[in-house]
C-alpha positions as CSV (number, residue, x, y, z in Angstrom):
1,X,-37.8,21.9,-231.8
2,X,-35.2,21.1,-229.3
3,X,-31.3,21.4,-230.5
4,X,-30.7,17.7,-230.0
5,X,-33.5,17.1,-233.0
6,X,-32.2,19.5,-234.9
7,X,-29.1,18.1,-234.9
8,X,-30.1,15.0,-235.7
9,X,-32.4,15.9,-238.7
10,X,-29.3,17.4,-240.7
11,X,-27.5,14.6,-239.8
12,X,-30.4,13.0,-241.2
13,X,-30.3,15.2,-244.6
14,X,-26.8,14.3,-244.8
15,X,-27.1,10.6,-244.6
16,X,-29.4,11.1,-247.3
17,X,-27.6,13.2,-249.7
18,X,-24.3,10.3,-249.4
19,X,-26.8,7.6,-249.6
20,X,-27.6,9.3,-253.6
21,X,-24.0,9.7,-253.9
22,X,-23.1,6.1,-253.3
23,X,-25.9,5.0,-255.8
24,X,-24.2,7.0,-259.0
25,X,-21.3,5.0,-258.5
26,X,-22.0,1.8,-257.1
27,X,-21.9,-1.0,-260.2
28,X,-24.4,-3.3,-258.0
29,X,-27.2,-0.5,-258.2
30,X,-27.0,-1.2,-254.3
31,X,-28.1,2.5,-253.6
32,X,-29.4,2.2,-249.5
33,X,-26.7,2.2,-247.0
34,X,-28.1,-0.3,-244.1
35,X,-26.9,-0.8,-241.1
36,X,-27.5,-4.4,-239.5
37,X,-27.8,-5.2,-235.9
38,X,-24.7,-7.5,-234.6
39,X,-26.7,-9.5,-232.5
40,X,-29.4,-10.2,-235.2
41,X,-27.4,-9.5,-238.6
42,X,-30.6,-10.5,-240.5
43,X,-32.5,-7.6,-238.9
44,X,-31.4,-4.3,-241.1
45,X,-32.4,-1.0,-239.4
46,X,-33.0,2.2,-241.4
47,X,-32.9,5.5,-240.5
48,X,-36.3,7.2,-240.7
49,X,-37.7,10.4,-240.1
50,X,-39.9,11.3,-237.7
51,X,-43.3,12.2,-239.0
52,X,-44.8,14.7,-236.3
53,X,-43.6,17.3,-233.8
54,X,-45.4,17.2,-230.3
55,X,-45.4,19.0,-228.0
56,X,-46.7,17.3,-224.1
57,X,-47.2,18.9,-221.0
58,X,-48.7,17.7,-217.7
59,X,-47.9,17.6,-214.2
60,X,-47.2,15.2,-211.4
61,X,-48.7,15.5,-207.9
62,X,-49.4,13.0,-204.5
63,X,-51.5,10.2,-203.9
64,X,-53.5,13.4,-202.0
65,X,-54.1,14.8,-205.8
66,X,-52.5,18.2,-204.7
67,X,-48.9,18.3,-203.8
68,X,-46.6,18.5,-206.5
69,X,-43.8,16.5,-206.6
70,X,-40.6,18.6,-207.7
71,X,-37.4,17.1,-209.5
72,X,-39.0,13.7,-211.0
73,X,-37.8,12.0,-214.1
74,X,-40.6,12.0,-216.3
75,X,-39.7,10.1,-219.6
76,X,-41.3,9.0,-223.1
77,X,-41.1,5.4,-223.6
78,X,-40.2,4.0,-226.9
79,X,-37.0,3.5,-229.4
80,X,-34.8,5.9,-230.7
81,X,-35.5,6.3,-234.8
82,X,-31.6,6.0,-235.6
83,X,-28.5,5.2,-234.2
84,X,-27.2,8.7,-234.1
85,X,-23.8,9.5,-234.6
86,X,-22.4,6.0,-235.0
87,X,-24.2,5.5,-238.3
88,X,-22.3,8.5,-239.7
89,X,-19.4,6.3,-239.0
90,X,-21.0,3.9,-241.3
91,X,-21.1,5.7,-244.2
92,X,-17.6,5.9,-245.2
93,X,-17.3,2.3,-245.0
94,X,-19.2,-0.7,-247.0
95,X,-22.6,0.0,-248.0
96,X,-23.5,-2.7,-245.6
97,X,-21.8,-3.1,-242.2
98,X,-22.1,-4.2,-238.5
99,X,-22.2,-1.8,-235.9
100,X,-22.0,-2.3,-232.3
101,X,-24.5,-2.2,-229.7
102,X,-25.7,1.0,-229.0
103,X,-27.3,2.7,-225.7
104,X,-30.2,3.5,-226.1
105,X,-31.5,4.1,-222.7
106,X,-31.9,7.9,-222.9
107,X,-31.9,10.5,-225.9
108,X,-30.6,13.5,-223.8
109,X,-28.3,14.3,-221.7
110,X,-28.0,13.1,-218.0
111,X,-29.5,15.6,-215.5
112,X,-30.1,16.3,-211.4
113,X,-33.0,14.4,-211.6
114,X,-31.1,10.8,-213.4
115,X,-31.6,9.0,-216.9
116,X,-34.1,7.1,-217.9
117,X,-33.5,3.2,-216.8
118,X,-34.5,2.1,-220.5
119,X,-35.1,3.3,-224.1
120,X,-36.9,6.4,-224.5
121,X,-37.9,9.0,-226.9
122,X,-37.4,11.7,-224.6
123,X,-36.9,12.7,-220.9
124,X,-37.1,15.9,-218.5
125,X,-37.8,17.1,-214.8
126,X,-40.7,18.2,-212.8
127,X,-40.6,21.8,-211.9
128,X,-41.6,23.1,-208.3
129,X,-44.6,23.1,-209.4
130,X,-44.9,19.0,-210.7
131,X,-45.1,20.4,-214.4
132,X,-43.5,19.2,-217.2
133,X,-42.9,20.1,-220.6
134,X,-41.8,17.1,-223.2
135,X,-40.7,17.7,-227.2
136,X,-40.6,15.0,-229.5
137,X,-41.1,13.7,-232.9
138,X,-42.8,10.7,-233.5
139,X,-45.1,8.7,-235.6
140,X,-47.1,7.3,-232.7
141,X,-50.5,8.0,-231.7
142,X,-49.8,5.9,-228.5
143,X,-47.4,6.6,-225.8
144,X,-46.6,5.6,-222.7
145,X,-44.7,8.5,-219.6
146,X,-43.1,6.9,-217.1
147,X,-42.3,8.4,-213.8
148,X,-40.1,8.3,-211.2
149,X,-39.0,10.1,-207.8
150,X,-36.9,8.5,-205.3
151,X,-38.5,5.2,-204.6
152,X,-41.8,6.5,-205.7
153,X,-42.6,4.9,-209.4
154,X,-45.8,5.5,-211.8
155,X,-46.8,5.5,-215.4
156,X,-49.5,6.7,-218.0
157,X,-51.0,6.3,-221.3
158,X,-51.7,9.4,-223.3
159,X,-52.9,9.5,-226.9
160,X,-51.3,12.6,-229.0
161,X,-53.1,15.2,-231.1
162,X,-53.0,15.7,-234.1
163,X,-52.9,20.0,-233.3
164,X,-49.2,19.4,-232.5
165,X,-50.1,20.0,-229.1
166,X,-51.0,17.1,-226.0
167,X,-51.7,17.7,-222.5
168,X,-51.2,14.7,-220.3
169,X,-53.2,16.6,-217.5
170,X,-52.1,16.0,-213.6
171,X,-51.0,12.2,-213.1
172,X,-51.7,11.6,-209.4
173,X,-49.5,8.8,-207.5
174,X,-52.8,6.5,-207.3
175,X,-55.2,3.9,-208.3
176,X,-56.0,6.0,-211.3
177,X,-52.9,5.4,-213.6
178,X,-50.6,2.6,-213.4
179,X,-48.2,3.2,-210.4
180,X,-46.0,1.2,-208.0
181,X,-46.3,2.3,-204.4
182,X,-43.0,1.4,-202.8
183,X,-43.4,-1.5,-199.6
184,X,-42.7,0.6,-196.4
185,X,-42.8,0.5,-192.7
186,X,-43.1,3.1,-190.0
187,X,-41.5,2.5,-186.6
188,X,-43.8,3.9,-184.3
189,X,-42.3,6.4,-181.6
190,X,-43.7,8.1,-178.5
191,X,-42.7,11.9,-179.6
192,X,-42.9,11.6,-183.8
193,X,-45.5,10.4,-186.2
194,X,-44.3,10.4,-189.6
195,X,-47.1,8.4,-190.8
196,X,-49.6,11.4,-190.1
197,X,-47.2,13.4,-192.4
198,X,-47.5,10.3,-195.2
199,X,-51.3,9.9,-194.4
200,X,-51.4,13.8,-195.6
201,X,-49.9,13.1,-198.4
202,X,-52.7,10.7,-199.1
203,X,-51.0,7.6,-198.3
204,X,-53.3,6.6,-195.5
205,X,-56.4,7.2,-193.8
206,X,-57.1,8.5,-190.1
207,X,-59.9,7.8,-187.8
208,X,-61.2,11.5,-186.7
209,X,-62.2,10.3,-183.4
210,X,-59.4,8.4,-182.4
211,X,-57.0,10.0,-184.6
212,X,-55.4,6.3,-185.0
213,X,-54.1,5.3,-189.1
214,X,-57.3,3.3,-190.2
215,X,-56.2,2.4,-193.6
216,X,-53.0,2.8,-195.0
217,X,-50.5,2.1,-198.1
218,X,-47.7,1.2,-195.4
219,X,-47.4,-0.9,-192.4
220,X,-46.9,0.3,-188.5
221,X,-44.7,-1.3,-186.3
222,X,-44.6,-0.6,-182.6
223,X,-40.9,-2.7,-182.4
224,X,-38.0,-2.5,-184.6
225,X,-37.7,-6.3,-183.7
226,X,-39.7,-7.6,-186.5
227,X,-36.9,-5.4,-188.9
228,X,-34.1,-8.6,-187.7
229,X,-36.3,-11.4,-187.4
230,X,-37.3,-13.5,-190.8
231,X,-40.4,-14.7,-190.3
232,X,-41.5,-15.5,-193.7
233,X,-38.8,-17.6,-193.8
234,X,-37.2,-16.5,-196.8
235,X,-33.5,-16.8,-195.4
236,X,-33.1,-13.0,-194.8
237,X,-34.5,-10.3,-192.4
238,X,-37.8,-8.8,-192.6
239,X,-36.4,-5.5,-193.0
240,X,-35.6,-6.2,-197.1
241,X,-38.8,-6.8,-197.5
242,X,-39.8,-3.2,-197.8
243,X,-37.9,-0.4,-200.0
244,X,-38.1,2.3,-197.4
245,X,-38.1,2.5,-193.3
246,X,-39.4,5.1,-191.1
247,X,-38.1,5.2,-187.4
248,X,-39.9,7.3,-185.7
249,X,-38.4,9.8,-182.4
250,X,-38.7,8.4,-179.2
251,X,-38.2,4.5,-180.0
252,X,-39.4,2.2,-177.1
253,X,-35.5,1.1,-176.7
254,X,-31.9,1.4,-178.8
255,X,-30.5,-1.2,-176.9
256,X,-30.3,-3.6,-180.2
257,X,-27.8,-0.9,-181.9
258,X,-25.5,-3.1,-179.6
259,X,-25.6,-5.7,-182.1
260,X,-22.8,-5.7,-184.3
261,X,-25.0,-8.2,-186.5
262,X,-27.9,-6.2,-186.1
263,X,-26.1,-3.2,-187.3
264,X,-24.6,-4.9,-190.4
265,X,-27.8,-6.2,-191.3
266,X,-29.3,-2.9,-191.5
267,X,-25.9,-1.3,-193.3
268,X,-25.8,-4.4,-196.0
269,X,-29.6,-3.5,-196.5
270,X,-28.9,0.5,-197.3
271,X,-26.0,-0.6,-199.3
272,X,-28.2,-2.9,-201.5
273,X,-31.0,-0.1,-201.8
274,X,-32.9,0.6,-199.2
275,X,-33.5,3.4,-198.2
276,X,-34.1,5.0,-194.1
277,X,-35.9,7.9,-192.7
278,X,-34.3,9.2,-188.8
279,X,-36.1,11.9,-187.0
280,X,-34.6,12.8,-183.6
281,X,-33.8,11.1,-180.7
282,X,-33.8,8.3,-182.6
283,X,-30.3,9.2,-184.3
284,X,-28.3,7.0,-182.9
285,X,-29.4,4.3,-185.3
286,X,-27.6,7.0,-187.8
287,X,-24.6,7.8,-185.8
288,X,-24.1,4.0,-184.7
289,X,-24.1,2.7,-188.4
290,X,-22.3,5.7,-190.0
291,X,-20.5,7.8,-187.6
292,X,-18.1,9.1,-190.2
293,X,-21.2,11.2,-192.3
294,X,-22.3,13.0,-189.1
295,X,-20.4,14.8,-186.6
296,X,-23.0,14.5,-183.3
297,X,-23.3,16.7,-179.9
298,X,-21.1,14.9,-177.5
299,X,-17.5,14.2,-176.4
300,X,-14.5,16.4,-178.2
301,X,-12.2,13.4,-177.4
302,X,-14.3,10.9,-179.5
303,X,-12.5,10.7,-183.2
304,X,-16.1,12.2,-186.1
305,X,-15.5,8.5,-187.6
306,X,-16.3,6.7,-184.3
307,X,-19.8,6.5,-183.0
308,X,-20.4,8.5,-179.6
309,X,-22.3,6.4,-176.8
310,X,-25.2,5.9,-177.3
311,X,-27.8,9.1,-176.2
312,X,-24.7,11.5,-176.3
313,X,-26.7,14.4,-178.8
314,X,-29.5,14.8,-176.8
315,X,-29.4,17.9,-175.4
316,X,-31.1,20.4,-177.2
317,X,-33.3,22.9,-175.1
318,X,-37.0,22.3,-175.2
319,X,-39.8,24.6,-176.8
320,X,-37.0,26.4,-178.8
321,X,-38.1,28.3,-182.2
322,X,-35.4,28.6,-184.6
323,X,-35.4,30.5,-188.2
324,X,-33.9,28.2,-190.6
325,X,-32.4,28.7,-193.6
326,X,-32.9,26.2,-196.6
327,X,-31.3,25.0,-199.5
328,X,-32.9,26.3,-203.2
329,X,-34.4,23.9,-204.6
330,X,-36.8,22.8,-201.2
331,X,-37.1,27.2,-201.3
332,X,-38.3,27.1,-204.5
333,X,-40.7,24.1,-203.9
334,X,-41.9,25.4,-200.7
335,X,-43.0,29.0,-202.6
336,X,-45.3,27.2,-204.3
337,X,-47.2,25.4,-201.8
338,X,-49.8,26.7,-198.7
339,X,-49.2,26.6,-195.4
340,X,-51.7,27.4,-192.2
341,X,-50.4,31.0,-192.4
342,X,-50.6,31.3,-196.0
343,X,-46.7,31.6,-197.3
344,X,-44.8,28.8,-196.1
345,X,-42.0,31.1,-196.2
346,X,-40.8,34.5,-193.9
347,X,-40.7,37.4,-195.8
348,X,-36.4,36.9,-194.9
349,X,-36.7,33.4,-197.1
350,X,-36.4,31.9,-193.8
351,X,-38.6,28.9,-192.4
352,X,-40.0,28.4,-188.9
353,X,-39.6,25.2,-187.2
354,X,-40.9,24.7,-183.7
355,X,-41.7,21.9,-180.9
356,X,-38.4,20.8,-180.5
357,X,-38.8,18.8,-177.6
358,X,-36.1,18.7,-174.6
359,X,-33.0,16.8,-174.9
360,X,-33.5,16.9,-179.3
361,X,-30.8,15.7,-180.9
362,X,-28.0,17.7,-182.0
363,X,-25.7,17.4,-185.1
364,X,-22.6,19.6,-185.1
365,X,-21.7,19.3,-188.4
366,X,-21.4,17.1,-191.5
367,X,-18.7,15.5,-193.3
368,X,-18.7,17.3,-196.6
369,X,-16.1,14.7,-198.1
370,X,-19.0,12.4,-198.1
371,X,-21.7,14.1,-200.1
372,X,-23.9,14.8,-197.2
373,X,-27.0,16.9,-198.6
374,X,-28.0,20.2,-196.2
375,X,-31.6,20.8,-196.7
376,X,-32.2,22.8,-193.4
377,X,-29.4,24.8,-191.2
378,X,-30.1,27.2,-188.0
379,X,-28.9,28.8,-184.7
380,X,-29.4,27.2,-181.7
381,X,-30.0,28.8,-178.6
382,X,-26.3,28.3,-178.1
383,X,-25.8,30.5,-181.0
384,X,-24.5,27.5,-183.2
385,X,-25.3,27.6,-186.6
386,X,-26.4,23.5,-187.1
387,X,-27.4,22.0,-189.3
388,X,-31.3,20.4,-188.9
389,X,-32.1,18.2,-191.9
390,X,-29.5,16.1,-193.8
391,X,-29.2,13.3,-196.2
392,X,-26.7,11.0,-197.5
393,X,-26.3,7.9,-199.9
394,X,-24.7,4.8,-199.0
395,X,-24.3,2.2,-201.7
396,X,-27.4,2.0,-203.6
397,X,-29.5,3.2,-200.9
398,X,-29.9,6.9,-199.1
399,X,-30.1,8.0,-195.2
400,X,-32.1,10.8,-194.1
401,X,-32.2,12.5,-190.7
402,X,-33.7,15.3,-189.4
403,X,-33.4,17.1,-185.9
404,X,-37.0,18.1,-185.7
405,X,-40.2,16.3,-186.7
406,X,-43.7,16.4,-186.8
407,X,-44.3,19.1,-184.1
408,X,-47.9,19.1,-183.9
409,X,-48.5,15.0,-183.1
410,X,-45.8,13.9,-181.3
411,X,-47.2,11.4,-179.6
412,X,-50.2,13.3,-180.5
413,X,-49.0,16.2,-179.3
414,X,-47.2,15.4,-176.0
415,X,-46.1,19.2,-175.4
416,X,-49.5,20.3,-174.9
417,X,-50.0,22.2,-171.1
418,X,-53.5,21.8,-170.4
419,X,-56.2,20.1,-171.7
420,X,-57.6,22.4,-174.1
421,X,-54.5,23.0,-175.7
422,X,-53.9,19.2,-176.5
423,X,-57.4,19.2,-178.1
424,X,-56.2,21.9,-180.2
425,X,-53.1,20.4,-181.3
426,X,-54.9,16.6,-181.5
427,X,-57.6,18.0,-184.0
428,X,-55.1,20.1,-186.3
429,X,-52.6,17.0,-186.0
430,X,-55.0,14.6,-187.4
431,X,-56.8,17.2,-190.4
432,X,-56.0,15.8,-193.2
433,X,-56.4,19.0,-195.4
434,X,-53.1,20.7,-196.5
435,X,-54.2,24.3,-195.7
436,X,-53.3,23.4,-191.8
437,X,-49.5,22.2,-192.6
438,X,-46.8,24.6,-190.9
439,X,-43.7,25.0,-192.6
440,X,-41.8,22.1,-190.9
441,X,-44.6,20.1,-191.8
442,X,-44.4,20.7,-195.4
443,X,-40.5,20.2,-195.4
444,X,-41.2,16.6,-194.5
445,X,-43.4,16.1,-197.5
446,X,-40.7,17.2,-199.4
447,X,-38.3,14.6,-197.6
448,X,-40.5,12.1,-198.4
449,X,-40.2,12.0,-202.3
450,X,-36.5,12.8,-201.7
451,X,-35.6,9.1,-200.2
């Protein structure tokens, strides 16, 4: 039993004990202390106790059915069974008082992984591994889990046993529990392709002769102009119409970060909630927006809160391999998934990332006075420690770049020398089955779930 329900079940006893002390002495015979709800003071609620202990485990993975999904809030819906310590309050007034509203929207404490949005029974975090352990007491036979990760949202009924003991089994992101996958758009790019990454995480389908997305849970743009335009008519831009935006490297043209009310349109719409995902030379859409979070390759002159111009940071030198170093919790993650080699991981703790394609883009550093996250740093051939994968939030809504991408698939796999070798790189690119994933590979799964 956890130390929260302990707590509460002597507070429990002892509302009990004063309740049969106020009896002896009350002249009415009024012996319950009630407490009524303000905003319906004919509704009287009464502290109960809860019936049965229950213990739930289960784990959360992908729409692929496989890769777990680290750090989600995973919550028990339903109402608390008292009002905690405000009705101890209670007691040593009138047998029969108002009391004020009360949260309700969470029974512990709030964690790295957030509070549940509405009232639950109880709530915890995946581990790296997607499990979960939940304890609670309840008289229920019925409950509902709710999940949620980033943008990502899904839910599930489980019915308890009577051993004390329930497993929810592995809740998979799809068609087979109640789940909300979020409205997004990939940007296609001539050196990237994120949406092969998403489509291994089961999120779309690809045709093994073409290697193009044949069925998908996203959309695929080749233009970012559809993002300012409103075609639906609907008074606003088509880019809040989805929760989350991919741009892939190697954009057809940048040209429309020249629009101051292109730019604000796409600012206002982070602010409000959405949420982006950069890769590469396509930075500038990062470092025009919000040049004060990321301090870019370019002039020394240029003040870190003005942008640079435009194609300043790339000038990274091709085919370079770099040992990285990442943050904990992505470590820990990563440990516990398969990559082509076997161990995602060098036997230092480093990663390998790879295919950086000439001219990438590079950061110098961040702004730490702005909460910028670090999931990846490493030395460039110039000897700089850099960082290579950052995030930030802005408003309601969260930024994520990242120096390197999808090495094997750029532009399905534009770095390839001969002919054979492209083949190569085309057929692993467009395998769906997580054993082929390098390490880099696997880090932008993880990105994934983290916007």
């Amino acid at each position: 039993m956890t130390k929260f329900l302990k707590n509460k079940l002597s507070m429990m006893t002892i509302i009990a004990m004063t309740s049969m002390s106020l009896a002896a002495c009350n002249d009415d015979n009024d012996s319950n202390v009630t407490v009524q709800n303000s905003e319906n003071p004919g509704e009287v609620i009464e502290p109960s106790l809860p019936t049965q202990s229950n213990m739930i485990s289960g784990k959360l993975v992908s729409y692929d059915g496989k890769t777990p999904i680290t750090n989600a809030l995973v919550y028990i819906v339903g109402q608390q069974n008292a009002l905690d310590s405000k009705i101890m309050t209670s007691l040593y007034s009138a047998s029969s008082i108002d009391v004020e509203d009360v949260d309700l929207t969470s029974n512990s404490a709030a964690s790295e992984c957030g509070v549940a949005p509405e009232s639950s029974l109880a709530s915890t975090c995946t581990r790296a591994d997607g499990s979960y352990d939940l304890d609670i007491e309840t008289d229920a036979k019925e409950l509902v889990i709710k999940f949620e990760k980033g943008a990502f949202t899904a839910e599930q009924k489980i019915t308890l046993q009577n051993t004390g003991s329930s497993q929810a089994g592995v809740t998979e992101l799809s068609d087979t529990v109640l789940q909300s996958v979020p409205k997004m758009v990939v940007i296609e790019g001539l050196y990237d392709s994120i949406e092969l990454i998403l489509a291994r995480l089961g999120l779309a389908s690809i045709d093994a002769e073409t290697g193009e997305i044949t069925e998908s849970e996203f959309d695929l743009w080749d233009s970012t102009d559809k993002l300012f335009a409103d075609n639906n008519n609907d008074g606003k831009a088509d880019i809040y119409d989805y929760e989350i935006v991919f741009f892939n490297c190697g954009q057809n043209r940048l040209s429309w970060l020249m629009d101051d009310g292109k730019r604000q349109i796409l600012k206002d719409y982070i602010n409000t909630g959405g949420r982006i995902y950069v890769s590469d030379q396509a930075y500038d859409i990062v470092e025009q927006t919000f040049p004060e979070y990321i301090d870019f390759f370019g002039s020394d002159d240029t003040p870190t809160n003005q942008p640079e111009e435009l194609y300043s940071a790339n000038e990274g030198e091709d085919g370079i391999t770099i040992q990285s170093n990442i943050e904990p919790r992505l470590k820990s993650w990563l440990e516990g998934v398969t990559c082509a080699q076997g161990s995602c991981l060098n036997a230092d703790g480093t990663v390998t990332i790879k295919g950086f394609a000439g001219g990438w883009a590079r950061m110098n550093s961040v702004n730490n006075s702005k909460n910028v996250d670090i999931y990846v740093t490493g030395q460039d051939s110039d000897q700089s420690l850099r960082p290579l994968t950052v995030a930030f939030n802005y408003g309601k809504g969260r930024v994520t770049y990242t120096s390197y991408h999808n090495e094997e698939g750029g532009s399905y796999c534009y770095d390839a020398l001969n002919e054979e070798e492209f083949n190569e790189c085309f057929k692993n690119s467009s395998n769906l089955s997580n054993n082929d994933m390098n390490a880099q590979q696997r880090i932008l799964q993880y990105l994934v779930f983290e916007l």
